[in-house]
N, CA, C and O atoms as CSV, one atom per row, in Angstrom:
chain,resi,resn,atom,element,x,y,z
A,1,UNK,N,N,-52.232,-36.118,66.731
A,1,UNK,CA,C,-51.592,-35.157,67.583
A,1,UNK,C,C,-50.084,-35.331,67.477
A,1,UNK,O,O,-49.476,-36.401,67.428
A,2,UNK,N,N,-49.656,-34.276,67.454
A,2,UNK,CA,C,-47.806,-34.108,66.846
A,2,UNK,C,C,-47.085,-33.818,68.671
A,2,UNK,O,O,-47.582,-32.962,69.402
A,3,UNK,N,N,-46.087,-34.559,69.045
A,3,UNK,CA,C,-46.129,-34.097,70.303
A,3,UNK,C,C,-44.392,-34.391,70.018
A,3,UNK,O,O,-43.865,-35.070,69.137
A,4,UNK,N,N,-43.654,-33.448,71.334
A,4,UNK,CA,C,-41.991,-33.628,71.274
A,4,UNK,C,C,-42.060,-34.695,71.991
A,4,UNK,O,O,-43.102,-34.961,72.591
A,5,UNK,N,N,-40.880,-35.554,72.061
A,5,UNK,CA,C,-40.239,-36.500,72.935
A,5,UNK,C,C,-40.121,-35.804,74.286
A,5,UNK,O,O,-40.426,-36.594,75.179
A,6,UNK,N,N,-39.835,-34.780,74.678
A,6,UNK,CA,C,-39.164,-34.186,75.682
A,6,UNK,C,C,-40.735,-33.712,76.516
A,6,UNK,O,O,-40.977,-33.739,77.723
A,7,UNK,N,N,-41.299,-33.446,75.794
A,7,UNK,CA,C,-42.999,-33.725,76.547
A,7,UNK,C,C,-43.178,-34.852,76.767
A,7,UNK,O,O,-43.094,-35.163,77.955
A,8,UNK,N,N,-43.518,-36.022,75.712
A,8,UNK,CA,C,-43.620,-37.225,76.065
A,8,UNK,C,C,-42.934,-37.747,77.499
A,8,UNK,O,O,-43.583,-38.444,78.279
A,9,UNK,N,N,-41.777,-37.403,77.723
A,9,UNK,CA,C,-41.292,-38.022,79.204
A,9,UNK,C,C,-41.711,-37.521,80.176
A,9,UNK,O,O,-42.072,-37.962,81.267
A,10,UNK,N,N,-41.643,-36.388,79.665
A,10,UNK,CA,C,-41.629,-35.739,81.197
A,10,UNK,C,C,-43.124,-35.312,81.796
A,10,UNK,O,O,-43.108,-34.687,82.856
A,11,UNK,N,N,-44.635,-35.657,81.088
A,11,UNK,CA,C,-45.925,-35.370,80.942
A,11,UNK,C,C,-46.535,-36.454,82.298
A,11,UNK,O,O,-47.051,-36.311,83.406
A,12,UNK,N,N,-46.095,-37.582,81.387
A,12,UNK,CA,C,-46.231,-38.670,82.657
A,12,UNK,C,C,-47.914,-39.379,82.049
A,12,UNK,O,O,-48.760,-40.162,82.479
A,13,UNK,N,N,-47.631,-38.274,80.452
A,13,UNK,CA,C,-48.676,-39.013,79.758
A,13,UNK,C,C,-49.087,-40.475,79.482
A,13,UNK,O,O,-48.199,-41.194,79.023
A,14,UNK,N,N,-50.070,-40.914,79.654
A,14,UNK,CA,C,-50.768,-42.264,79.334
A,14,UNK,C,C,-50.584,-42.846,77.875
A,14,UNK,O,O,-51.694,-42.822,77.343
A,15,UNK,N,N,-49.823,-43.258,77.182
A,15,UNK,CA,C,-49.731,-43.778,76.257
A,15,UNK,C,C,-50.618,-44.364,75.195
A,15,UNK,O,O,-51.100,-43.954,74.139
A,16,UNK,N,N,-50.650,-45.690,76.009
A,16,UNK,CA,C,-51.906,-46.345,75.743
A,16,UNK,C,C,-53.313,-46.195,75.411
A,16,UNK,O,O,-54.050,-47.077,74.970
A,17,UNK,N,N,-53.661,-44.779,75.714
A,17,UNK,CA,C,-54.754,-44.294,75.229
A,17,UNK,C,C,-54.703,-43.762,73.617
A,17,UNK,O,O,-55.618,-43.125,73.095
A,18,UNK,N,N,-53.488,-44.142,72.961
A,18,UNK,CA,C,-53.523,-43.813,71.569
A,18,UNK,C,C,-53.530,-45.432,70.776
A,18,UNK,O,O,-52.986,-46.513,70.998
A,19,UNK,N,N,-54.307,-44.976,69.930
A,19,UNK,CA,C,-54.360,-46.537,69.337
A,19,UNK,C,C,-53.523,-46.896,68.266
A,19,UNK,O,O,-53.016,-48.002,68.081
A,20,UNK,N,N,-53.348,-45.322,67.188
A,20,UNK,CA,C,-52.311,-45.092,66.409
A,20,UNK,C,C,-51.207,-44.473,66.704
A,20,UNK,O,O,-51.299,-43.323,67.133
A,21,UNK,N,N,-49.907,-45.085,66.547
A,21,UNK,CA,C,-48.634,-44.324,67.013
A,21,UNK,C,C,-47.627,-44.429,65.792
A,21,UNK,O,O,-47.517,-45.435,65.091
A,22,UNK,N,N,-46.954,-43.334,65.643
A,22,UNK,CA,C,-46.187,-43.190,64.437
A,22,UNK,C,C,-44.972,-42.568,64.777
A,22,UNK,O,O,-45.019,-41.339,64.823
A,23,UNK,N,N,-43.851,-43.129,65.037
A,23,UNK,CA,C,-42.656,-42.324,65.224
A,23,UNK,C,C,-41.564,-42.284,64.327
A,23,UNK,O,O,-41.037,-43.279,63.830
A,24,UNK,N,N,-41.217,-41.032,64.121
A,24,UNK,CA,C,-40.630,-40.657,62.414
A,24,UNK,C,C,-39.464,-39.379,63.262
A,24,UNK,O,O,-39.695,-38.648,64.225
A,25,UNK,N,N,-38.492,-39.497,62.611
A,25,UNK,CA,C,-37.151,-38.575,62.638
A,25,UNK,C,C,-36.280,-39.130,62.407
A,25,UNK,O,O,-36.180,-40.356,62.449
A,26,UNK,N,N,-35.022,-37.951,61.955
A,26,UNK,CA,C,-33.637,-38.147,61.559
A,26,UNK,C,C,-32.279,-38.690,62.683
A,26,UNK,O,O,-31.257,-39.330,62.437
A,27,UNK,N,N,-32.766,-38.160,63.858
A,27,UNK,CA,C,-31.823,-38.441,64.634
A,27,UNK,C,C,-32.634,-40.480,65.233
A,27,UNK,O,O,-33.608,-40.738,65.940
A,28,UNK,N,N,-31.665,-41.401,64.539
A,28,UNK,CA,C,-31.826,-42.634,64.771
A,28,UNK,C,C,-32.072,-43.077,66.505
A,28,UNK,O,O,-33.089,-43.495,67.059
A,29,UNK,N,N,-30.893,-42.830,66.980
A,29,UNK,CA,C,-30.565,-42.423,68.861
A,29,UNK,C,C,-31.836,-42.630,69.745
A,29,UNK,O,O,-32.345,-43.422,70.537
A,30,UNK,N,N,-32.132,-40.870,68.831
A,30,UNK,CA,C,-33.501,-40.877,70.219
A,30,UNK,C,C,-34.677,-41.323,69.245
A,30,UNK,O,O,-35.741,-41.003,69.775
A,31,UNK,N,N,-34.904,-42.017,67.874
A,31,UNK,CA,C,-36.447,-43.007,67.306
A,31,UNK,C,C,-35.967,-44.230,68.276
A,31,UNK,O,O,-36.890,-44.499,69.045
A,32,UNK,N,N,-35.226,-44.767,68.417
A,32,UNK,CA,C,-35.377,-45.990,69.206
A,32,UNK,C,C,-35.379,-45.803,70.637
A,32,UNK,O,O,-35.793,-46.663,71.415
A,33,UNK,N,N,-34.733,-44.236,71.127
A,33,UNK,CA,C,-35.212,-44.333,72.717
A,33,UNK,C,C,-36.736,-44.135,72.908
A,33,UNK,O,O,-37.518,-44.496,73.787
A,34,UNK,N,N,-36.842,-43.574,71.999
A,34,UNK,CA,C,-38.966,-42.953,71.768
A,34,UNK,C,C,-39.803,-43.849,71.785
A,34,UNK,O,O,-40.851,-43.790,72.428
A,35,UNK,N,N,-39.285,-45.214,70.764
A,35,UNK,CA,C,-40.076,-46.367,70.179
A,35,UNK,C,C,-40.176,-47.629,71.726
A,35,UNK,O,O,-41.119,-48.290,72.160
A,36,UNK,N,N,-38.811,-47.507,72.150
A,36,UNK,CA,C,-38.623,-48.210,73.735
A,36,UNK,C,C,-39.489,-47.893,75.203
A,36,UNK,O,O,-39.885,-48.713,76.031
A,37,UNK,N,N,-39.638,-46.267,75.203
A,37,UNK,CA,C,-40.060,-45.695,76.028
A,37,UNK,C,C,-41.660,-46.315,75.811
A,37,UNK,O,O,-42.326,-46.891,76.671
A,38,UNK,N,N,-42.057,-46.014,74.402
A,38,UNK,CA,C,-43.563,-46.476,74.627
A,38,UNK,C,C,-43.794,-47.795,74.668
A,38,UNK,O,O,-44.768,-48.221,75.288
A,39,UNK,N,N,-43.190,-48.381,74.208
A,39,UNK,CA,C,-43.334,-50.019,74.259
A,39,UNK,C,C,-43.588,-50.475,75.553
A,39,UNK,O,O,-44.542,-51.142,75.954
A,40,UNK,N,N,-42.122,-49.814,76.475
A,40,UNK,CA,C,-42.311,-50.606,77.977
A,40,UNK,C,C,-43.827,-49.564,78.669
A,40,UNK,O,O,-44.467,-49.655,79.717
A,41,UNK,N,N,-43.893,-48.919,77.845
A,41,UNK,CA,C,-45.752,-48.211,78.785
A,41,UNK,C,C,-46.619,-49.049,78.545
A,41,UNK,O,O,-47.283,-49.531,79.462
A,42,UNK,N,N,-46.825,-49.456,77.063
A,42,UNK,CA,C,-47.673,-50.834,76.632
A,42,UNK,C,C,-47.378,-52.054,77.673
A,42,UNK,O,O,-48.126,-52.474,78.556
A,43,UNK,N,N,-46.080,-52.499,77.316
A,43,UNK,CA,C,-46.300,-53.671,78.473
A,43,UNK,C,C,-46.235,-53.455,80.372
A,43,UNK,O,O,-46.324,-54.412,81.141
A,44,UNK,N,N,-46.117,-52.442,80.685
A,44,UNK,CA,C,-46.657,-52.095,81.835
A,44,UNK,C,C,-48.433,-52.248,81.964
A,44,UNK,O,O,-48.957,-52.798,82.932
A,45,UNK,N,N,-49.177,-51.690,80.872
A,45,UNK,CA,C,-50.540,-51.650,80.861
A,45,UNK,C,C,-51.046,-53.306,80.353
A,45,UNK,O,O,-52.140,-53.356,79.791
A,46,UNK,N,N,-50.365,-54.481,80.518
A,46,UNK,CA,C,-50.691,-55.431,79.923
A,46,UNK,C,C,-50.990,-55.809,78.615
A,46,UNK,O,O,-51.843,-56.633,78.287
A,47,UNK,N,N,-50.328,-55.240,77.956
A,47,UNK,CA,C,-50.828,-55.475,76.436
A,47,UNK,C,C,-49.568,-56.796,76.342
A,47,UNK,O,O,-48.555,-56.800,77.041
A,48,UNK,N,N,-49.884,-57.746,75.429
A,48,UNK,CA,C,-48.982,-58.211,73.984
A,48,UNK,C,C,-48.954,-57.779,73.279
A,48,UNK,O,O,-49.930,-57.256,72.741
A,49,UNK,N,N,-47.178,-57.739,72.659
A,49,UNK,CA,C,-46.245,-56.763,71.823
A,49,UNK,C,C,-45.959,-57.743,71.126
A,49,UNK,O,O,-45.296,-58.702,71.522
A,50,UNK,N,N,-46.521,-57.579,69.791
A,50,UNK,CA,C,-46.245,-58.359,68.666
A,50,UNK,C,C,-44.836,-57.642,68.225
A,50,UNK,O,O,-44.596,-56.444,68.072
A,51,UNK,N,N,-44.256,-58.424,68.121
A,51,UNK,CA,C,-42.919,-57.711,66.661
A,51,UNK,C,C,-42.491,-58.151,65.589
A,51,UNK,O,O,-41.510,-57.770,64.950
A,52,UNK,N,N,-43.505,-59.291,65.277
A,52,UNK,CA,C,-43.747,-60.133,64.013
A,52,UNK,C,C,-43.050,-58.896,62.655
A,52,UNK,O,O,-42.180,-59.056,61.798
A,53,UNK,N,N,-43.819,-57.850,62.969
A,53,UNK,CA,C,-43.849,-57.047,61.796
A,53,UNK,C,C,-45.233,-57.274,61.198
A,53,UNK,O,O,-45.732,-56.347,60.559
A,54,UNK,N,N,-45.787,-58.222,61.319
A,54,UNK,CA,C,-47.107,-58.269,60.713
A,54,UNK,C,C,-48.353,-57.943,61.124
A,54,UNK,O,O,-48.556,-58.405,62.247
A,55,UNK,N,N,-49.251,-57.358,60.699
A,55,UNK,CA,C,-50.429,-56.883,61.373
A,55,UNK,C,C,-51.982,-58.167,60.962
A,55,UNK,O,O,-52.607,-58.467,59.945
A,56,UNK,N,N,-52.016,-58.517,62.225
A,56,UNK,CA,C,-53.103,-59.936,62.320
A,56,UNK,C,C,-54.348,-59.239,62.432
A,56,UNK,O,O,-54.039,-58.943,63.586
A,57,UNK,N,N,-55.281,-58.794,62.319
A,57,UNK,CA,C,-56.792,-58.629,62.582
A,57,UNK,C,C,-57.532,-59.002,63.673
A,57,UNK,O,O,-58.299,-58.326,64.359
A,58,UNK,N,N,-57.125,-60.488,63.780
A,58,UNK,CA,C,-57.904,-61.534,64.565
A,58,UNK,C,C,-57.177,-61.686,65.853
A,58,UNK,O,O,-57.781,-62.216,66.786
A,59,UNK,N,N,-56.083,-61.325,65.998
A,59,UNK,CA,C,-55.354,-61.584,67.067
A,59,UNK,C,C,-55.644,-60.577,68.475
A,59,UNK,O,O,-55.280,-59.402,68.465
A,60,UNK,N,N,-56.128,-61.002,69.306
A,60,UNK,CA,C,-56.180,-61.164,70.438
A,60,UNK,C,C,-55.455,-61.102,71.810
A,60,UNK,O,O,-56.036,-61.303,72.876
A,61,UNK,N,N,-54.395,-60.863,71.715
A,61,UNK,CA,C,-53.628,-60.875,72.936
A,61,UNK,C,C,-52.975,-62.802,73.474
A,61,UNK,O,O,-52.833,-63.801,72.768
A,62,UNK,N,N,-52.855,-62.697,74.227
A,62,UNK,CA,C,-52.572,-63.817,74.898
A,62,UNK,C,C,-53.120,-64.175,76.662
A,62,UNK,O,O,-53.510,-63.177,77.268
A,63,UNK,N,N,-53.143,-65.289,77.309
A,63,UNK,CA,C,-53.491,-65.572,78.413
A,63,UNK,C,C,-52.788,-64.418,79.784
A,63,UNK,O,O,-53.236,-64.349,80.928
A,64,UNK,N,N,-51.493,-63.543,79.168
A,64,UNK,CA,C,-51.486,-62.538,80.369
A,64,UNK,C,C,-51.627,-61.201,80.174
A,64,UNK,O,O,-51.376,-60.375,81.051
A,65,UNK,N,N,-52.122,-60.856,78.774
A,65,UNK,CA,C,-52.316,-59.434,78.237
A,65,UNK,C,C,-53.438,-58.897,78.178
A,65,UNK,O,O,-53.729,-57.976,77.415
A,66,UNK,N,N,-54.418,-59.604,79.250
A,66,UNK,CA,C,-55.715,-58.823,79.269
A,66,UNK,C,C,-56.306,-58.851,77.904
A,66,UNK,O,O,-57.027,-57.854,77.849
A,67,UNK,N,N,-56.357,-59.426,76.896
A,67,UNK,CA,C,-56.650,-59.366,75.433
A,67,UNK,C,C,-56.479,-57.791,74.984
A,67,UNK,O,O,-57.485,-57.102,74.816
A,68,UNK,N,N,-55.370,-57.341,74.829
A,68,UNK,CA,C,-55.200,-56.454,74.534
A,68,UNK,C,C,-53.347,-56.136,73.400
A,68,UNK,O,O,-52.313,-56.373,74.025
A,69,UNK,N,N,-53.229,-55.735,72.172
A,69,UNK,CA,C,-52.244,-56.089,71.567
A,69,UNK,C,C,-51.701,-54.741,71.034
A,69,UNK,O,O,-52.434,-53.788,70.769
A,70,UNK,N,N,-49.907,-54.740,70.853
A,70,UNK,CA,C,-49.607,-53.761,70.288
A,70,UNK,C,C,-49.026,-54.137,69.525
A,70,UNK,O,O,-47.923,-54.414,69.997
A,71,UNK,N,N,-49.080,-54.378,68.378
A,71,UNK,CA,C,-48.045,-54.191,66.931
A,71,UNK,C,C,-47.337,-53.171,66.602
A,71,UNK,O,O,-47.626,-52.013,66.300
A,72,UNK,N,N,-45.955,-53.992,66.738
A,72,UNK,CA,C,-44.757,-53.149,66.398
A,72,UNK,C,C,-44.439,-53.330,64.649
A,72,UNK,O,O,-44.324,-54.328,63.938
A,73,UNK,N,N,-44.380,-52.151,64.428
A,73,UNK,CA,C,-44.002,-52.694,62.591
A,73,UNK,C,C,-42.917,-51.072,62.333
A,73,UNK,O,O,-43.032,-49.887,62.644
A,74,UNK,N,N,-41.864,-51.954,61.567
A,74,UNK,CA,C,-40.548,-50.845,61.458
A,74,UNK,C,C,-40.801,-50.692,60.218
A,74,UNK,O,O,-41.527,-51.478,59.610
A,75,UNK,N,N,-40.160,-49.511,59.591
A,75,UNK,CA,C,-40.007,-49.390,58.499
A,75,UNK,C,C,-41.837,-48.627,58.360
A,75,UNK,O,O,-42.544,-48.433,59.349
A,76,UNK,N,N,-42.212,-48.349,57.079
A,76,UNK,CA,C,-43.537,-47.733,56.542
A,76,UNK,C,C,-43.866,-48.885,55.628
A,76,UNK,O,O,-43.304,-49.193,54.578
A,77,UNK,N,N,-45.092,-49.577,56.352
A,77,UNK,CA,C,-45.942,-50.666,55.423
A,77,UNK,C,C,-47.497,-49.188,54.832
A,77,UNK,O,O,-47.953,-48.083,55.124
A,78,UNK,N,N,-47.659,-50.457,53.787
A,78,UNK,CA,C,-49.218,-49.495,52.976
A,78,UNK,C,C,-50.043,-49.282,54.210
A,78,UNK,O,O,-50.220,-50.147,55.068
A,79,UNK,N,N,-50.501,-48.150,54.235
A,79,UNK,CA,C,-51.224,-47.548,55.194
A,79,UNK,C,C,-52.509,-48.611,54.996
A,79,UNK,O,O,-52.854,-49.210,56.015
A,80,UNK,N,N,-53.125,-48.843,53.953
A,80,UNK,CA,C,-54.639,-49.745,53.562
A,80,UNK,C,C,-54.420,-51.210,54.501
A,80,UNK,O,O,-55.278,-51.959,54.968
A,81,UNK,N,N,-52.674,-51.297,54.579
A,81,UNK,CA,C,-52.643,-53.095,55.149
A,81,UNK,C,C,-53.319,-52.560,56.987
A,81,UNK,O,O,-54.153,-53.165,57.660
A,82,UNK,N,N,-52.702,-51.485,57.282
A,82,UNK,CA,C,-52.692,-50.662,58.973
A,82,UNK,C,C,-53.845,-50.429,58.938
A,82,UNK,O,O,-54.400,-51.096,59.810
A,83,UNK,N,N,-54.506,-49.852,58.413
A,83,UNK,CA,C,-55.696,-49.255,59.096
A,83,UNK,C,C,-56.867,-50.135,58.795
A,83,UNK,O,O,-57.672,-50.078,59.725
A,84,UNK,N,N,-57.289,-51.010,57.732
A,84,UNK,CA,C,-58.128,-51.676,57.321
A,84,UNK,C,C,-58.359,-53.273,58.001
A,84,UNK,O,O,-59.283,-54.079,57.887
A,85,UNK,N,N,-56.993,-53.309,58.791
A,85,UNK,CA,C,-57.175,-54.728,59.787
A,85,UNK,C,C,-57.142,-54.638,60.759
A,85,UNK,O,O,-56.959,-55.633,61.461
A,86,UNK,N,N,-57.287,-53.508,61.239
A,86,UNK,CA,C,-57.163,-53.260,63.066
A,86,UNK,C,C,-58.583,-53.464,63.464
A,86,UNK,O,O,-59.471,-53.194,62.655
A,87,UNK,N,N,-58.868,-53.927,64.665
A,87,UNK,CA,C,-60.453,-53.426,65.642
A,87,UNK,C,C,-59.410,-52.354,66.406
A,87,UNK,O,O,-58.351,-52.977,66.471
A,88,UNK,N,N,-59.244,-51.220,66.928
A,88,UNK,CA,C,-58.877,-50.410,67.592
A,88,UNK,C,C,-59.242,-50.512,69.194
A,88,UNK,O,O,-58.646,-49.985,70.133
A,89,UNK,N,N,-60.069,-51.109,69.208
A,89,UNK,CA,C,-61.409,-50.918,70.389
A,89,UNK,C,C,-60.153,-51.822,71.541
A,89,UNK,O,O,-59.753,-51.405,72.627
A,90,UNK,N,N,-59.805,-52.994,70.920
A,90,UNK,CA,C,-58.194,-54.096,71.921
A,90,UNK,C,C,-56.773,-53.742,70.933
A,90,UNK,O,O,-55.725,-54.253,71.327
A,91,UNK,N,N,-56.727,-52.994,69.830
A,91,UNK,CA,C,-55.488,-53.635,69.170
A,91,UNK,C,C,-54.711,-51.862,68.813
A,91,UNK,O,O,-55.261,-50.941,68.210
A,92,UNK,N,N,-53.350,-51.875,69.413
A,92,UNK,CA,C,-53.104,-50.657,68.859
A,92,UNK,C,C,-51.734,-51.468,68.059
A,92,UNK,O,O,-51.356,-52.639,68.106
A,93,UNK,N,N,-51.084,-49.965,67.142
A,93,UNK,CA,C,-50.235,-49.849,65.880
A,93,UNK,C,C,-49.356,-48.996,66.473
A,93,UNK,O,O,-49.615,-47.959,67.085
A,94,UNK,N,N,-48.045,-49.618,66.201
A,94,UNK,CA,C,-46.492,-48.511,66.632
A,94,UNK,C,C,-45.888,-48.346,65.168
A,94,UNK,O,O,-45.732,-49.462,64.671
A,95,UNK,N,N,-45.488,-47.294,64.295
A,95,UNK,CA,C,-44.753,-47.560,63.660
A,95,UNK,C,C,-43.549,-47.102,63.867
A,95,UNK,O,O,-43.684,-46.124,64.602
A,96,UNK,N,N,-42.714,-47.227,63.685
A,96,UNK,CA,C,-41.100,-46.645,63.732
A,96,UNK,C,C,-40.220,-46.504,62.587
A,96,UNK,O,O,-39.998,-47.542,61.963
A,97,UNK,N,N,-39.686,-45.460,62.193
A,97,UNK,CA,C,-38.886,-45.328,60.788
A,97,UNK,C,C,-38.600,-44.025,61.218
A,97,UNK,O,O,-39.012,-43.207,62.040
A,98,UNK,N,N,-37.263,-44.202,59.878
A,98,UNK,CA,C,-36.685,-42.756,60.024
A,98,UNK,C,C,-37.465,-42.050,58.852
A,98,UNK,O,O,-37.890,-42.659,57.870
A,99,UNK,N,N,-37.637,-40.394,59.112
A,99,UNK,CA,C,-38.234,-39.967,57.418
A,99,UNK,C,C,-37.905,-40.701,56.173
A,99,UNK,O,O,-36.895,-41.405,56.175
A,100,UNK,N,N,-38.426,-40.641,55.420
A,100,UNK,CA,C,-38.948,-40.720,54.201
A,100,UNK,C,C,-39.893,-39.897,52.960
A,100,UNK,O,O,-40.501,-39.018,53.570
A,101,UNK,N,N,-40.079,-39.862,52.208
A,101,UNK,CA,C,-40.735,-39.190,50.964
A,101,UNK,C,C,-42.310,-40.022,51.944
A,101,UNK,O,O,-43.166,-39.443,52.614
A,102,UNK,N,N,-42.156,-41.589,51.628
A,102,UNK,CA,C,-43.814,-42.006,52.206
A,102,UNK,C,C,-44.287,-41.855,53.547
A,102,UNK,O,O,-45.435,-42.023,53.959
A,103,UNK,N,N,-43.177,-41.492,54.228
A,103,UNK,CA,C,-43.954,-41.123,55.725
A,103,UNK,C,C,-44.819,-39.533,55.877
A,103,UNK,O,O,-45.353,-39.375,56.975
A,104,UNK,N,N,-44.971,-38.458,54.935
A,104,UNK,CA,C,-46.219,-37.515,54.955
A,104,UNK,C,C,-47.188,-38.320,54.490
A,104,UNK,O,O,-47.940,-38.697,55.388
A,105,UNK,N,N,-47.466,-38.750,53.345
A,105,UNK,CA,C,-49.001,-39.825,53.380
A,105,UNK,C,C,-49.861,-40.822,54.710
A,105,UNK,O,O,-51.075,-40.979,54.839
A,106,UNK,N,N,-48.327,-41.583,55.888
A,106,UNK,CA,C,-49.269,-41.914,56.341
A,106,UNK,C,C,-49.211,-40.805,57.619
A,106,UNK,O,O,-49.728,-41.085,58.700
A,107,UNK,N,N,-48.622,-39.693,57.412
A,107,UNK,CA,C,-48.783,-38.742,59.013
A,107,UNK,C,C,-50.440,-38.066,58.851
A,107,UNK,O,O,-51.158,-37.483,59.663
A,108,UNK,N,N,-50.653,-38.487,57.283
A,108,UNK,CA,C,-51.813,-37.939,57.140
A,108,UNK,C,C,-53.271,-38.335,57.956
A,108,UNK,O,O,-54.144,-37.708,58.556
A,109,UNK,N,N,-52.982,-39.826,57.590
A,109,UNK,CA,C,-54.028,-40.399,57.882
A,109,UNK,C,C,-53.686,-41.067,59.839
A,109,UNK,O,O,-54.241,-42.085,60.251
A,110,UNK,N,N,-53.228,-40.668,60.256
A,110,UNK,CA,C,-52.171,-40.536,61.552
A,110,UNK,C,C,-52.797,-39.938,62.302
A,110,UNK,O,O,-52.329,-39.644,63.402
């Protein structure tokens, strides 16, 4: 689902109910007010916010995140590393980047 920022705030939408998140545009400004806004919804809902950059499989949360995890990863990693190590069911995916040529491949699978 393709949605504006300017919905996103003002919806009062639930975040967290997406497991895949992909935020992509030119104006730098508002990708990091976008990428912030959802983050602090994640850790409002108890998740752990990885920002390793790396996506763990096995990982779990921690003792105050309800076992529940969000991986932050900047830039566009291979879509096969994202989607092929997640359980979705506890673990969601943020990505953040500005366009690119490789960001339509993964809006695809998005």
């Amino acid at each position: 689902m393709k949605i504006k920022p300017e919905i996103l705030f003002t919806k009062n939408e639930d975040v967290t109910l997406y497991k895949k998140i992909l935020v992509t545009g030119l104006d730098l400004t508002l990708l990091k007010h976008v990428t912030e806004f959802i983050i602090n919804q994640f850790k409002n809902k108890k998740f752990f916010i990885n920002i390793s950059g790396v996506v763990d499989g096995g990982m779990s949360g921690d003792l105050f995140s309800d076992k529940k995890v969000l991986f932050i990863l900047g830039g566009l990693p291979q879509k096969s590393m994202v989607l092929k190590n997640l359980d979705f069911s506890y673990q969601s995916v943020l990505i953040s980047s500005s366009n690119t040529n490789k960001t339509r491949g993964l809006k695809q699978d998005f």
